[in-house]
DOTIVO-818510 format. One record per residue: x, y, z of N, C-alpha, C in turn. Coordinates in Angstrom, 2 decimals, always signed. Each point is the difference from the previous one (the first is absolute). Example, Ala and Ser with C-alpha at 12.3 -4.5 7.8 and 13.67 -1.06 7.14 Angstrom:
// DOTIVO-818510
(site (+13.19,-5.69,+7.80),(-0.89,+1.19,+0.00),(+0.90,+1.20,+0.00)) (site (-0.35,+1.05,-0.72),(+0.82,+1.19,+0.06),(-0.77,+1.09,+0.73)) 
***
This chain:
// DOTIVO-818510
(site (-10.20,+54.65,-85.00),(+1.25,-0.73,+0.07),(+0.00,-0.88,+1.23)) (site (+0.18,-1.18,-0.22),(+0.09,-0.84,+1.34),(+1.33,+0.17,+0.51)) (site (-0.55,-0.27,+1.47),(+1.16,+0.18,+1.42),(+1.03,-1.54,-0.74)) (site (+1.60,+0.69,+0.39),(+0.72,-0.60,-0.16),(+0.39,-0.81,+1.24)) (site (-0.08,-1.39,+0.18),(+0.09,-0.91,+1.25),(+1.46,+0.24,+0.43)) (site (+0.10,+0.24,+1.52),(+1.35,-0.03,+0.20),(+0.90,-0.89,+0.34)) (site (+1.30,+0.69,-0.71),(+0.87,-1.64,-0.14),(+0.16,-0.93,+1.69)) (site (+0.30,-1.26,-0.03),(+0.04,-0.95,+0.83),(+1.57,+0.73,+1.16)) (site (-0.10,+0.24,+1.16),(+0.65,+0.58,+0.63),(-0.06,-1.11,+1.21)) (site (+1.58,-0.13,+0.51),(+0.56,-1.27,+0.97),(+0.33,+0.78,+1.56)) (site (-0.78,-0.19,+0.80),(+1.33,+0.84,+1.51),(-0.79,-0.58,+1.20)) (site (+0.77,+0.32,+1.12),(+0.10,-0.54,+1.16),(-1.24,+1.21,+1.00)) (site (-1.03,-0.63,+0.94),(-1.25,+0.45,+0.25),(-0.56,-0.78,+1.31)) (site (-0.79,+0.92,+1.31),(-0.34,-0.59,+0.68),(-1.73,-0.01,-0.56)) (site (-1.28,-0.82,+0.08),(-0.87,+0.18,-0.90),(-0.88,+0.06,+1.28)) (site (-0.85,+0.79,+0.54),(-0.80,-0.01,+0.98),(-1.44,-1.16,+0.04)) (site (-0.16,-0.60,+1.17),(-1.39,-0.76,-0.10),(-1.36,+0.72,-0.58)) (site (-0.53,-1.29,-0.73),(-1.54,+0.79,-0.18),(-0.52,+0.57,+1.06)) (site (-0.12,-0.91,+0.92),(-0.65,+0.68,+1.40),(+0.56,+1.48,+0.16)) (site (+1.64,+0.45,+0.20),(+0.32,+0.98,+0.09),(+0.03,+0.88,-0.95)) (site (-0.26,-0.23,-1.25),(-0.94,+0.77,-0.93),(-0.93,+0.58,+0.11)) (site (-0.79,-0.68,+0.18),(-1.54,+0.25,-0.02),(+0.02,+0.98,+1.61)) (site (+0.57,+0.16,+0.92),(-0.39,+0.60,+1.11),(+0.61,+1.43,+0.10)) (site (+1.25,-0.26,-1.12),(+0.71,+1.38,+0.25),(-0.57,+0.47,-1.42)) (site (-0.60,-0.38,-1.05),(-1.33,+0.67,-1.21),(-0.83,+0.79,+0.90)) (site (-0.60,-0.62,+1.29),(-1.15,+0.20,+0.32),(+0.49,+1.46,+0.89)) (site (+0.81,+0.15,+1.01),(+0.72,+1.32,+0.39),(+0.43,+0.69,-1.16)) (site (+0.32,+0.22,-0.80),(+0.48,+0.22,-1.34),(-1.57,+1.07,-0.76)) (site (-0.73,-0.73,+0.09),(-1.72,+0.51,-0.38),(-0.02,+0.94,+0.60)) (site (-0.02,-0.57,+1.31),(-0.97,+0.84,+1.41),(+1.21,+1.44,+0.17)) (site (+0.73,-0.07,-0.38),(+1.42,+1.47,-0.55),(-0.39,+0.72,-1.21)) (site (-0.92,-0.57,-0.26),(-0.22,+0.54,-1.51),(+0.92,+0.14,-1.20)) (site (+0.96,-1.23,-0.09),(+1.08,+0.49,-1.12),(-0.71,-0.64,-1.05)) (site (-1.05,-1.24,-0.13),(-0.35,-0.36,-0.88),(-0.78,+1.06,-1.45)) (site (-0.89,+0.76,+1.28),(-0.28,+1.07,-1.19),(+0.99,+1.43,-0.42)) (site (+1.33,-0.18,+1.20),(+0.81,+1.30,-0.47),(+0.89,-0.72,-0.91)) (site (-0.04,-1.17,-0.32),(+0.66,-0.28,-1.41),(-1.11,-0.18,-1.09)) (site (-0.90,-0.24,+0.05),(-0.90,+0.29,-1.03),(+0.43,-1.63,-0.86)) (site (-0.49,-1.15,+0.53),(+0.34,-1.03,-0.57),(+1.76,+0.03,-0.29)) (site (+0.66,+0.28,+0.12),(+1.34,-0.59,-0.32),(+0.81,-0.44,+0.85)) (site (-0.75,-0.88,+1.15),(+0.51,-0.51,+0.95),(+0.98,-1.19,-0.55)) (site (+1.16,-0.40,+0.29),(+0.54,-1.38,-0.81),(-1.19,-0.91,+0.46)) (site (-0.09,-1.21,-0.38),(-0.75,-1.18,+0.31),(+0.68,-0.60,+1.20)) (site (-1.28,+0.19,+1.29),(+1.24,-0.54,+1.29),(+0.37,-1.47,-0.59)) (site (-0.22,-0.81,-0.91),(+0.58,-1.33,+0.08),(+1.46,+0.24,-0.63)) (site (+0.36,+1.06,-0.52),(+1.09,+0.08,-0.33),(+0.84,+1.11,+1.16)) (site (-0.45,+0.04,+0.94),(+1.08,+0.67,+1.46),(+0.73,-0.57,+0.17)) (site (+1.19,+0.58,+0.36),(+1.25,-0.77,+0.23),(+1.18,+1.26,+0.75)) (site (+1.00,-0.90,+0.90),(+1.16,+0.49,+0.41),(+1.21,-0.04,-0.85)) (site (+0.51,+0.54,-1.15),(+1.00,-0.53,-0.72),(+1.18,-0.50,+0.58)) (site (+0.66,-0.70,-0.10),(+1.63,+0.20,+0.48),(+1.40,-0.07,-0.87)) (site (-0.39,+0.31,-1.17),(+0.73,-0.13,-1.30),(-0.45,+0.79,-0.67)) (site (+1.02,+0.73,-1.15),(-0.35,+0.11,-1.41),(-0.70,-0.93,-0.54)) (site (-0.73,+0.17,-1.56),(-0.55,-0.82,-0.93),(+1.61,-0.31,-0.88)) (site (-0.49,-1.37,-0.76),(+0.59,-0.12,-0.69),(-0.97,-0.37,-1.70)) (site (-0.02,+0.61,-0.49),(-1.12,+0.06,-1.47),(+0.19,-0.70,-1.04)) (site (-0.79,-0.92,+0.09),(-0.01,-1.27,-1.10),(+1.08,-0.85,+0.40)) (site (-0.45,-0.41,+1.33),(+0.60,-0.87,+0.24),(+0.48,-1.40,-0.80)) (site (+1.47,-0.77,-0.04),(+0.26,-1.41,-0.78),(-0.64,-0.93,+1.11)) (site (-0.28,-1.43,-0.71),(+0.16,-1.20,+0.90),(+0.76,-0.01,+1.37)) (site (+1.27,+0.31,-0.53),(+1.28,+0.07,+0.64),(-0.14,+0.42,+1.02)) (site (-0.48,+1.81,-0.43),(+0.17,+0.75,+1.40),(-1.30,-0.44,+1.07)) (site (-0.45,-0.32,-0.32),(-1.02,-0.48,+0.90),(+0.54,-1.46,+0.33)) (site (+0.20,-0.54,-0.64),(+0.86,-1.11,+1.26),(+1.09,+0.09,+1.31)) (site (+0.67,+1.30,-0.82),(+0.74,+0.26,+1.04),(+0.07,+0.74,+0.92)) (site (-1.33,+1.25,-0.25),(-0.71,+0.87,+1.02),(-0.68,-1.21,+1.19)) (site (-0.43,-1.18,-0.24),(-1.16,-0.45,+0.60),(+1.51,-0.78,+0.79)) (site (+0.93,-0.37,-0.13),(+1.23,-0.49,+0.28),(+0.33,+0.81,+1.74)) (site (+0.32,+1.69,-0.44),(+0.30,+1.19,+0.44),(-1.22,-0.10,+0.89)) (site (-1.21,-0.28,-0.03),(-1.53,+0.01,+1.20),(+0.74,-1.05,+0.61)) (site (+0.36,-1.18,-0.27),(+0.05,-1.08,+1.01),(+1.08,+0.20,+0.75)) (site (+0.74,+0.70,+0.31),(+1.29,+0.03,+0.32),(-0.39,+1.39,+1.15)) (site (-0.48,+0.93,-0.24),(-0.22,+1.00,+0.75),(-0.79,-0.21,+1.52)) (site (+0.91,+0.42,+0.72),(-0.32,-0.80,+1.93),(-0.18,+1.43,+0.88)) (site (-1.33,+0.28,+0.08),(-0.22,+1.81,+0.41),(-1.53,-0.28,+0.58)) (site (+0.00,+0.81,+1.02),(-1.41,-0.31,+1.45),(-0.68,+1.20,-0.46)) (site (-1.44,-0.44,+0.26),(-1.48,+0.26,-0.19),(+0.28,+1.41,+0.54)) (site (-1.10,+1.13,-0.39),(+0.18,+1.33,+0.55),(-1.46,+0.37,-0.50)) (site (-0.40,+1.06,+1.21),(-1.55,+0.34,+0.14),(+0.67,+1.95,-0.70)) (site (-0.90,+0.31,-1.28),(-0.05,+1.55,-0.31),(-1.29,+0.68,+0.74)) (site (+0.29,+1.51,+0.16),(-1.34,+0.43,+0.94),(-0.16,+0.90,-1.05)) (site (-1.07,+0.10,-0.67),(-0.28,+0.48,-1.16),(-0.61,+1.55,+0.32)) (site (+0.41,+1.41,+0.05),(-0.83,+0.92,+1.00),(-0.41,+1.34,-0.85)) (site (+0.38,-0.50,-1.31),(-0.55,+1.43,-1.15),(+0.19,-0.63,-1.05)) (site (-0.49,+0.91,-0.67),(-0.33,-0.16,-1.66),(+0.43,+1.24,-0.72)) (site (+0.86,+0.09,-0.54),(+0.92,+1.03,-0.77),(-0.80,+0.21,-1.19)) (site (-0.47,+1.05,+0.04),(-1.21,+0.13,-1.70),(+0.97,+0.63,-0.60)) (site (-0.24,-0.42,-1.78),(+0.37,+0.58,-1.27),(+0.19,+1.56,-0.02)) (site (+1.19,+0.47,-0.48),(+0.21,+1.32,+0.23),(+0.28,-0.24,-1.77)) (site (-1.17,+0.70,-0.77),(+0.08,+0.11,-1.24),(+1.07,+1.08,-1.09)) (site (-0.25,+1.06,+1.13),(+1.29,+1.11,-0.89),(+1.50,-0.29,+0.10)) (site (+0.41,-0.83,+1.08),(+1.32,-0.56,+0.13),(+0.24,-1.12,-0.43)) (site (-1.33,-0.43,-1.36),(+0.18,-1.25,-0.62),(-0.59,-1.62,+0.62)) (site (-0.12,+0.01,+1.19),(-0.11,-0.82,+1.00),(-1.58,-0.50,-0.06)) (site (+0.07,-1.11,-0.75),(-1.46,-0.60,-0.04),(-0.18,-0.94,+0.86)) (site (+1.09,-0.55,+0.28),(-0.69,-1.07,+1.34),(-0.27,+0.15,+1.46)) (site (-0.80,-0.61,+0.75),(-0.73,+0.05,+0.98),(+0.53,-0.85,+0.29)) (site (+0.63,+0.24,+1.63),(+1.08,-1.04,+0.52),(-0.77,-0.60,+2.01)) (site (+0.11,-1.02,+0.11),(-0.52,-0.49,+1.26),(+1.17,-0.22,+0.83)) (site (+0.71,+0.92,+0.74),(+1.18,+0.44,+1.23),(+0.24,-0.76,+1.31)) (site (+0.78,-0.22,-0.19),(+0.33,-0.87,+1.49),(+0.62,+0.74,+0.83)) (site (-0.11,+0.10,+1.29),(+0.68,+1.06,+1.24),(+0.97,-0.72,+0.06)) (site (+1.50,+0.38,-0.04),(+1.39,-0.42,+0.11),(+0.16,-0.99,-0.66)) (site (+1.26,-0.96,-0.07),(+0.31,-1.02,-0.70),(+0.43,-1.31,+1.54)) (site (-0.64,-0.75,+0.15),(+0.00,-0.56,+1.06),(+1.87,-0.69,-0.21)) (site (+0.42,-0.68,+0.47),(+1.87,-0.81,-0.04),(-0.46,-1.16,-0.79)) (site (-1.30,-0.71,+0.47),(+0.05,-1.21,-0.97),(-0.46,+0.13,-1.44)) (site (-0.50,+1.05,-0.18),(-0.12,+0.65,-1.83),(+0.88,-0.13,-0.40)) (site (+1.25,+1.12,+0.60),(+1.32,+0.10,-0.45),(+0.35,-0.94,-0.09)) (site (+0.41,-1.34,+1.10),(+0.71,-0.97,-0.52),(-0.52,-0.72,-0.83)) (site (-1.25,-0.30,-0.26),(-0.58,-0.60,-1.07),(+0.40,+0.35,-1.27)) (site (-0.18,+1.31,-0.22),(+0.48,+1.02,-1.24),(+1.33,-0.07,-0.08)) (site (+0.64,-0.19,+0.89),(+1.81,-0.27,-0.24),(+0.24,-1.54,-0.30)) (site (-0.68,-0.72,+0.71),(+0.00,-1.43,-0.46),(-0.46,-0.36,-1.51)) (site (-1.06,+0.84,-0.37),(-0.21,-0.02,-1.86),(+0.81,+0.14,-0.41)) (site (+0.75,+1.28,-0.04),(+1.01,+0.89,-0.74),(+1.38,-0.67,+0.07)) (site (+0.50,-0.96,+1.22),(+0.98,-1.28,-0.37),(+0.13,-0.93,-0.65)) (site (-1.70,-0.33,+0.30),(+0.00,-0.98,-0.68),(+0.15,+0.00,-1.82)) (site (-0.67,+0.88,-0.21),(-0.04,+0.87,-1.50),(+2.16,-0.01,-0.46)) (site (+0.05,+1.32,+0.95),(+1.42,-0.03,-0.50),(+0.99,-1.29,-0.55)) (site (-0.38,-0.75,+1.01),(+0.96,-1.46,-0.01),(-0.31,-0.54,-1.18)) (site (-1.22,+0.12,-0.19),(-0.26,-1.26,-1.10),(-0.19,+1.39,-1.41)) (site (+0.55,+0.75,+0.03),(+0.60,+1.14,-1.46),(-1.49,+0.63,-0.13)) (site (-1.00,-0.12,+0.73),(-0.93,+0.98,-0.51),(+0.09,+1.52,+0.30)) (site (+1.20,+0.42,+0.27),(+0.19,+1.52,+1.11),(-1.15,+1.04,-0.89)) (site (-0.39,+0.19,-1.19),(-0.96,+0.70,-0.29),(-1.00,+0.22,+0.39)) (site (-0.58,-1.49,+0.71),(-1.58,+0.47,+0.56),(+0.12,-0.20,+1.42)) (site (+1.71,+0.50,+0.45),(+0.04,-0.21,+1.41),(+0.00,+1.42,+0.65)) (site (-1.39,+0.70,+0.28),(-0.38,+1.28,-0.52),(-0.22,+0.41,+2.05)) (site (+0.02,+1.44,-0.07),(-0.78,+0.43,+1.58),(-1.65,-0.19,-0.12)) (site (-0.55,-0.22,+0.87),(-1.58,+0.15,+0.18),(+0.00,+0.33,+1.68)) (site (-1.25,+0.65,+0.00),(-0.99,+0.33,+1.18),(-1.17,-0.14,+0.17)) (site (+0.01,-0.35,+1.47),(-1.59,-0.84,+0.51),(-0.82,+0.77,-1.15)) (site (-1.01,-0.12,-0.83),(-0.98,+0.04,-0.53),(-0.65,-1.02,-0.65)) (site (-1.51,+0.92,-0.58),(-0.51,-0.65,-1.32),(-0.92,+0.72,-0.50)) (site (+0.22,-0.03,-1.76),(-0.19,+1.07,-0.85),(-1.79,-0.65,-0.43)) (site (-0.37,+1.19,+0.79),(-1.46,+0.12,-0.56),(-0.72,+0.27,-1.03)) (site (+0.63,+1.18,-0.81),(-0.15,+0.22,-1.15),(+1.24,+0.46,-1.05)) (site (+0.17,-0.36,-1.01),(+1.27,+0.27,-0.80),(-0.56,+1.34,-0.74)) (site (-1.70,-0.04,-0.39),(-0.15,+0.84,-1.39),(-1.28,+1.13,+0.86)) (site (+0.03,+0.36,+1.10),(-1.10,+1.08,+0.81),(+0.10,+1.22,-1.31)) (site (-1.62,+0.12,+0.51),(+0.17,+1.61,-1.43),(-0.26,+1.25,+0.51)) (site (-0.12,-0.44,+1.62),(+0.19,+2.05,+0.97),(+0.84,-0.30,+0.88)) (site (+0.19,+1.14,+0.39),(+1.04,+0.08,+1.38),(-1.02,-0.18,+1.25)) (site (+0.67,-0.48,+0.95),(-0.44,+0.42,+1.39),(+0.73,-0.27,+1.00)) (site (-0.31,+0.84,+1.27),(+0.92,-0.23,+0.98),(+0.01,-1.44,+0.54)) (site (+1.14,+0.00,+1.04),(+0.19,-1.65,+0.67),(-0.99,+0.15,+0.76)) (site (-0.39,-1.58,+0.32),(-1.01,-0.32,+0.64),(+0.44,-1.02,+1.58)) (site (-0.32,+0.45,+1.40),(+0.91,-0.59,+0.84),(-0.87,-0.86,+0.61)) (site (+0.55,-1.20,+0.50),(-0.58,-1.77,+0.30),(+0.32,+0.03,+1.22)) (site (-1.14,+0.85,+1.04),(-0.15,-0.55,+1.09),(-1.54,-0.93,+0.48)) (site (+0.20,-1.40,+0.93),(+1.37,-0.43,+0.24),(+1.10,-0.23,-1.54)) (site (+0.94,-0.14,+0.31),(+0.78,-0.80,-1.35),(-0.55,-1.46,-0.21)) (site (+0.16,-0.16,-1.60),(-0.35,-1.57,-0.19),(+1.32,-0.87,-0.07)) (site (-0.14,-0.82,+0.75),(+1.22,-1.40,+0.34),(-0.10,-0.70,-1.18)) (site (+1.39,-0.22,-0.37),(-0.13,-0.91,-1.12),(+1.73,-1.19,+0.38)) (site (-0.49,-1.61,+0.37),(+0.85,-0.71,+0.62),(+0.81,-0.05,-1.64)) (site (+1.31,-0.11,-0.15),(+0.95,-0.38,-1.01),(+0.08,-1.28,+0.47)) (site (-0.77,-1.60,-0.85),(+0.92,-0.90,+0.65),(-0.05,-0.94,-1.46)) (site (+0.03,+0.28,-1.13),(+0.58,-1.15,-1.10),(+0.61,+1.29,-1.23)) (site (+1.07,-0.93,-0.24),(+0.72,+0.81,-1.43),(-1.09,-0.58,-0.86)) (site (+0.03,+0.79,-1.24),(-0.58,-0.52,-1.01),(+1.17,+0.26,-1.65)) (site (+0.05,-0.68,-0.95),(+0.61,+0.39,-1.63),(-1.42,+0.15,-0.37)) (site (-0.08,+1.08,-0.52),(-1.31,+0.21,-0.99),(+0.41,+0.60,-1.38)) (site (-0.83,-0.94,-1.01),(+0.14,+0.67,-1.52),(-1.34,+0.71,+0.14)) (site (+0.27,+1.37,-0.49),(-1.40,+0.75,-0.32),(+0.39,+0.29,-1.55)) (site (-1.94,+0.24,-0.34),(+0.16,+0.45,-1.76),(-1.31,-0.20,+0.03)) (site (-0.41,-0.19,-1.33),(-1.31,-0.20,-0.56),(-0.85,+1.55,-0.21)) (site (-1.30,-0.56,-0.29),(-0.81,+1.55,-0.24),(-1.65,-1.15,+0.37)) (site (-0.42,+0.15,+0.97),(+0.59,+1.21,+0.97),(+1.13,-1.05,+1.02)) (site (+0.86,+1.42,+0.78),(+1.36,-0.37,+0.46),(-0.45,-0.80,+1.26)) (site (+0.69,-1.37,-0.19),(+0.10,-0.58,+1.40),(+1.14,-1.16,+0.56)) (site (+0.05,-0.13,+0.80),(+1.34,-0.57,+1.18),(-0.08,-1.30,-0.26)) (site (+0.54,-1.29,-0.53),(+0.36,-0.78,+0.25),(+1.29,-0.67,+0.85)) (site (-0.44,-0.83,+0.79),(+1.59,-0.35,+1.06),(+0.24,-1.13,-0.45)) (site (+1.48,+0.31,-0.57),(+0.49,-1.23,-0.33),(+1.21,-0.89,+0.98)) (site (-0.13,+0.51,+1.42),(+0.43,-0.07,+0.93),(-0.33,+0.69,+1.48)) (site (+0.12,-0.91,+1.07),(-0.13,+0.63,+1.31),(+0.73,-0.73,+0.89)) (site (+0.57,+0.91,+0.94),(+0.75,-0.82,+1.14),(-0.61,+0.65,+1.41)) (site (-0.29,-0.59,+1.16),(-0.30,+0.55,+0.94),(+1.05,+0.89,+1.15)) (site (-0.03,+0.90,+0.26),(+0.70,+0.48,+0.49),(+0.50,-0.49,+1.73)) (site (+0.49,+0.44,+0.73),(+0.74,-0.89,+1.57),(-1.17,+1.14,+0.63)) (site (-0.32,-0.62,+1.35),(-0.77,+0.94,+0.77),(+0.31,+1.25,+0.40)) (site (-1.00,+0.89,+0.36),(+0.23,+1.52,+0.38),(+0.72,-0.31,+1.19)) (site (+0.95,+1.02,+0.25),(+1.32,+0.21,+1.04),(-0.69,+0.98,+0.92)) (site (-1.05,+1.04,-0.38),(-0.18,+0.87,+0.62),(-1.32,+0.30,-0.28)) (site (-1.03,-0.71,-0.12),(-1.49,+0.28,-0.45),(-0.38,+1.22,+1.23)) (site (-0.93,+1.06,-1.10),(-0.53,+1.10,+0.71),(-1.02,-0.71,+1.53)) (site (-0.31,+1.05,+0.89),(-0.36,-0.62,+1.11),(-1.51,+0.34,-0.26)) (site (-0.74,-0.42,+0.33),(-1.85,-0.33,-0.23),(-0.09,+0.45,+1.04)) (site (-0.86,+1.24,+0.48),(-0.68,+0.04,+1.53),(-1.24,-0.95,-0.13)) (site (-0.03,-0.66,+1.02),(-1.34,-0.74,+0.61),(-0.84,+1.37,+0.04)) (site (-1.81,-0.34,-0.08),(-1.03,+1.02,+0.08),(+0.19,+0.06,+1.51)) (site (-0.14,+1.14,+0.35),(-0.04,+0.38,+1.49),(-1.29,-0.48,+0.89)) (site (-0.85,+0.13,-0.75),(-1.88,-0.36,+0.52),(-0.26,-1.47,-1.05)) 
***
């Protein structure tokens, strides 16, 4: 029986750089989650920060007026410190493998409150949903295992909204919108190398 493609799904998403892909894959390896999921890693090109509900099968419409709702939204850049990996706990149902951020920094929040206005105002209050710093590594893991902890933590800068339609088989992100976000207010501090 062939895999049924999944339907075309509309929401609001920060989408990480290739570069920052490919470097936090590569810590990601060297943790070994690649083989404690046993291939069912999502595809990092489809990583993402959500900041919305989906909306499923999306109209013309709503996507004109979601991409409306991106341009209008005025919320500053924010760095996540990424410091564990929450593994699949299979007997409590829990198949996904989640990538954890230590606290919720103020400019998340206001970012995430700045979605969720913007949403309300313009009548979408359904996909004007809560989220937390993450990103879902695997949806479909087929063992359990314990969390896995990210020292140092991996930095990940928040600095463009994105509208992405996802769907297809296999599933992937199209942006049918991006706005750049206002500069970090409070970027984490970098020690200089001592030697």
């Amino acid at each position: 029986m062939a895999a049924v493609s999944p339907s075309p799904r509309i929401f609001f998403a920060i989408l990480p750089t290739v570069q920052w892909r490919a470097e936090a894959l590569q810590r990601l390896v060297e943790l070994g989650l690649e083989s404690a999921l046993g291939g069912k890693m999502f595809s990092p090109e489809n990583w993402h920060q959500s900041l919305s509900e989906r909306i499923f099968n999306p109209t013309a419409e709503q996507c004109e007026k979601l991409q409306r709702v991106g341009a209008s939204i005025t919320a500053h850049a924010c760095t996540l410190q990424f410091n564990r990996i929450e593994g699949p706990e299979l007997k409590s149902g829990n198949q996904h493998c989640t990538l954890r951020a230590f606290g919720v920094p103020k400019a998340f929040k206001a970012l995430h409150e700045a979605v969720k206005a913007a949403l309300v105002k313009a009548e979408f209050a359904e996909i004007a949903t809560g989220v937390t710093p993450h990103i879902t590594l695997s949806y479909k893991a087929k063992r359990s295992f314990a969390n896995i902890t990210i020292e140092p933590p991996i930095p990940w800068a928040l600095s463009e909204l994105c509208l992405i339609v996802g769907g297809g088989d296999p599933y992937r992100h199209e942006v049918i919108g991006r706005w750049p976000l206002l500069h970090e207010l409070d970027p984490p501090v970098v020690q200089e190398a001592l030697f």
